[in-house]
N, C-alpha and C positions, 0 to 999 in steps of 0.2 A: 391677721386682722389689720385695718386700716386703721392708723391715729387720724389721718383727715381726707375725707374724699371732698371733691368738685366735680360737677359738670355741669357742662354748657354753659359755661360763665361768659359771658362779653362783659367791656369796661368800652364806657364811651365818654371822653371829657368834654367837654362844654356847658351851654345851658340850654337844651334842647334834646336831652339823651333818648325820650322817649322815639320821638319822630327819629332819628339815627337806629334806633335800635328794631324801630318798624322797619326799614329800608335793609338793614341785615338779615331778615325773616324771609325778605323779598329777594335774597341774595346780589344786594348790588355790592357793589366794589368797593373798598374804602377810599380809593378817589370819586365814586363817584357818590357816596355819601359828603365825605369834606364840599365836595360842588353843589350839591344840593341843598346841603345845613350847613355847613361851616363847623360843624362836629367833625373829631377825631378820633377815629376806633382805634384804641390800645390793646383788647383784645376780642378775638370773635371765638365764640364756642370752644374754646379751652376744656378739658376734661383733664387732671389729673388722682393719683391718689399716693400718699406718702403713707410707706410701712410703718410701723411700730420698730 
């Protein structure tokens, strides 16, 4: 059994994360989000899980 699952997490820092996060759906590039918003993707679609 898992003490914490995730998945699909993305973190996007700025003020703008939605439109950043639309653009990751669309598979652009983390440069070429930063070039389009000025957002910074720290992470994209992350899945983990930590045992017990």
């Amino acid at each position: 059994m898992d003490a914490i699952t995730i998945e699909n997490l993305d973190v996007v820092f700025g003020q703008q994360q939605s439109q950043a996060l639309a653009l990751l759906d669309q598979s652009k590039s983390r440069q070429e989000i930063i070039d389009e918003t000025g957002q910074v993707v720290g992470v994209d679609n992350v899945s983990l899980s930590v045992k017990r």
